[in-house]
C-alpha positions in Angstrom: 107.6 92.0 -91.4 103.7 92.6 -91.1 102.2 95.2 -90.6 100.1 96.5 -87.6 97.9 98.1 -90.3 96.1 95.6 -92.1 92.4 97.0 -93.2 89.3 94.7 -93.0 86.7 95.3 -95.6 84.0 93.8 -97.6 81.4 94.9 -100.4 80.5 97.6 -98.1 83.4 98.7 -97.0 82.7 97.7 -92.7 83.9 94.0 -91.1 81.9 91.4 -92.6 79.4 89.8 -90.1 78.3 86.6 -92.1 78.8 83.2 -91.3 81.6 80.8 -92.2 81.8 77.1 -93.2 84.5 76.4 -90.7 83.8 75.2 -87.4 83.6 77.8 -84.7 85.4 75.5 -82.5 88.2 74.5 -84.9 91.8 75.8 -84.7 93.3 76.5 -87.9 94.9 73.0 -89.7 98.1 73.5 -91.3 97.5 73.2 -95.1 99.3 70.9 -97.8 102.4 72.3 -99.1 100.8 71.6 -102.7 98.1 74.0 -102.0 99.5 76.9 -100.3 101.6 76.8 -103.4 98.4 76.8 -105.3 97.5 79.7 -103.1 100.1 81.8 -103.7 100.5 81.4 -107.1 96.7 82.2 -107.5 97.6 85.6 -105.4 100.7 86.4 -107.8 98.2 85.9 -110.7 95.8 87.8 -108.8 98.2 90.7 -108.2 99.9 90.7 -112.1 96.0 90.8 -113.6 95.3 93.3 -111.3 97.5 95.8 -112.4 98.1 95.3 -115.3 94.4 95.7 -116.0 93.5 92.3 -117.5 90.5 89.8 -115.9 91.5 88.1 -112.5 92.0 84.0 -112.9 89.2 81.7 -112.4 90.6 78.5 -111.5 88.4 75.2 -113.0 89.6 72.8 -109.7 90.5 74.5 -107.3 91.9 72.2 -104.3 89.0 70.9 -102.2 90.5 72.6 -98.9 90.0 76.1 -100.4 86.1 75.6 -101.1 84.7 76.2 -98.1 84.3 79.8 -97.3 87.3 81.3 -95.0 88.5 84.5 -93.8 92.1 85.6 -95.3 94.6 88.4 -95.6 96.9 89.1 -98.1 99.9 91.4 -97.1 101.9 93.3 -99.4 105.7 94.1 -98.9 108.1 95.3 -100.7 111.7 95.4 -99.5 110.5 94.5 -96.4 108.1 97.5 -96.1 104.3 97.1 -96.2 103.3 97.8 -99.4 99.2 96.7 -99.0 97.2 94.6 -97.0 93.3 94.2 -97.2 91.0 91.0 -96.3 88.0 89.8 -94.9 87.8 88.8 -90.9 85.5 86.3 -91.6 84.8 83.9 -94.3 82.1 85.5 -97.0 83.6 83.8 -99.9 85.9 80.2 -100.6 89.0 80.8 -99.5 90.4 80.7 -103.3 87.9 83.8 -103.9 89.2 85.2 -100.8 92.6 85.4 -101.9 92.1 86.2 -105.2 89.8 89.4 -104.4 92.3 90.7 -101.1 95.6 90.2 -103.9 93.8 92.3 -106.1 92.6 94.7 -103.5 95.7 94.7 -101.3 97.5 96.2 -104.6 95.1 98.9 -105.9 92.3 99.4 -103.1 94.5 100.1 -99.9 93.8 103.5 -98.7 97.0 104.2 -97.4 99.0 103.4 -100.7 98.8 104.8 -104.4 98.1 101.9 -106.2 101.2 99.1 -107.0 102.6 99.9 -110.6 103.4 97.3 -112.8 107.3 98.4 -112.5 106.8 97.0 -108.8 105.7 93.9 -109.4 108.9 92.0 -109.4 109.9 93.3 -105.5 106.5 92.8 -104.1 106.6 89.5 -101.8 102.6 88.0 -101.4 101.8 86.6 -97.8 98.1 85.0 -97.1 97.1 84.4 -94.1 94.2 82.2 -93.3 92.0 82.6 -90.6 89.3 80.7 -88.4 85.6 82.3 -87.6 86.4 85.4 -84.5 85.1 84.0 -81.1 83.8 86.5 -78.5 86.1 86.7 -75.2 84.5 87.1 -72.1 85.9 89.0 -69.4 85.2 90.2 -65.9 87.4 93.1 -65.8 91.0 94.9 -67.8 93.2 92.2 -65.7 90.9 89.5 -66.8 91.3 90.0 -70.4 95.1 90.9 -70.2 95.4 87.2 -69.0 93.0 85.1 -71.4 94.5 87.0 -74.5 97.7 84.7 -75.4 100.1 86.5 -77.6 101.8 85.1 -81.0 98.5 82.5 -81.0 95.3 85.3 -81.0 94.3 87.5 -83.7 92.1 90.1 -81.8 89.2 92.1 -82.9 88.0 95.3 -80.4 84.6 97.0 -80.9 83.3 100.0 -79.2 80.4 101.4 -80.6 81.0 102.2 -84.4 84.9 101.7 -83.4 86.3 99.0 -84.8 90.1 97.2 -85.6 91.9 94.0 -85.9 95.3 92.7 -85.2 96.6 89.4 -87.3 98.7 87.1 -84.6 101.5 87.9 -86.4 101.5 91.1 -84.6 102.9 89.8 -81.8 106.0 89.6 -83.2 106.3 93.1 -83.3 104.1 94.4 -80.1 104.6 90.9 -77.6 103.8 93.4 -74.3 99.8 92.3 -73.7 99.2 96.0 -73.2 101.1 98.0 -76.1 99.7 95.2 -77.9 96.0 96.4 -76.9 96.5 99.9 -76.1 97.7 100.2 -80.1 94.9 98.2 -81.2 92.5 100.6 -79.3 94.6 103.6 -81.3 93.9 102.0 -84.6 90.2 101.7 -84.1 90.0 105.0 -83.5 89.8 105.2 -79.4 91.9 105.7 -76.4 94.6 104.0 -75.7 92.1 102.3 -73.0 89.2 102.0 -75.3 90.3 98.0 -75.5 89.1 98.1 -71.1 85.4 98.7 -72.3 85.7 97.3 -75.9 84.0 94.0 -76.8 86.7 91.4 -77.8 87.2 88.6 -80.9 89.9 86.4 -81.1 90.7 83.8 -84.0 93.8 82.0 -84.9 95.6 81.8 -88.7 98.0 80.1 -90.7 100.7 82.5 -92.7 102.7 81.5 -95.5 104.2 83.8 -97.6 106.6 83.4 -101.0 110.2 83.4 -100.9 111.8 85.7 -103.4 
């Protein structure tokens, strides 16, 4: 199960604001089953190196659908508890770089966790989760927004000032009422429950895929 908790970051530490390669206007397209393989077993090489201290792989060819620059999560469980989970919103780096930097990071870097041990490698489970550029929602009013958001498809970002949080779409799954859904990610920025009524909104969409262990 994912976790309502996954943490955005970049060099600096805040949402990344660049630019990505992929179409603003492009829904996310299911990828090979050849390279989310690839992508996975980069993140579980990723994750091992990590820990155990040694260099992080550099692949020579990496599949031509992970070139252009994407945003990505990588969650962390570990007997079906979140264990870590960082990535970038947008896309700052290929998507292979992407997953390589968030496996590392989602294992040592996570605030919220001491960092995995190598004794905990073999019951961690890797999920990526690959995501298209954030659009900006328009909306007159609270009612408005409650019924342009569509749950189990949008990934929503709220800003309010120097609040800010995200929600993958797979946290529908756990929160699928439109306003426990919002009035948590309100919470998790760091506002009222009703921060979301005044907040600015993002939505993008993602493909998951995760390993089976």
């Amino acid at each position: 199960m994912l976790s309502l908790n996954c943490q955005a970051s970049d060099s600096s530490g805040k949402s990344p604001s660049h630019g990505s390669d992929i179409s603003n206007n492009a829904d996310p397209k299911d990828l090979p089953a050849d390279v989310k393989t690839f992508l996975l077993t980069l993140a579980r090489q990723s994750l091992e190196a990590g820990v155990k201290g040694q260099p992080l792989p550099n692949p020579e060819n990496p599949p031509e659908s992970t070139k252009p620059k994407q945003g990505c999560f990588v969650t962390l469980t570990k007997d079906g508890q979140l264990r870590g989970c960082i990535g970038y919103i947008e896309g700052i780096k290929p998507l292979y770089e992407a997953v390589i930097d968030n496996a590392r990071n989602a294992a040592l870097s996570d605030p919220r966790f001491p960092a995995v041990t190598p004794d905990e490698l073999p019951a961690i489970t890797i999920e990526i989760s690959a995501l298209t550029p954030p659009r900006p929602l328009e909306y007159k009013d609270p009612q408005d927004l409650l019924n342009k958001i569509k749950p189990g498809e949008d990934g929503v970002i709220l800003q309010n000032g120097y609040h800010q949080s995200t929600y993958l779409p797979q946290v529908w799954e756990q929160l699928p009422n439109k306003l426990r859904f919002l009035e948590n990610l309100s919470m998790k920025g760091g506002m009222e429950p009703d921060g979301w009524k005044t907040a600015s909104v993002k939505t993008y969409h993602a493909i998951h895929f995760q390993e089976h262990r």
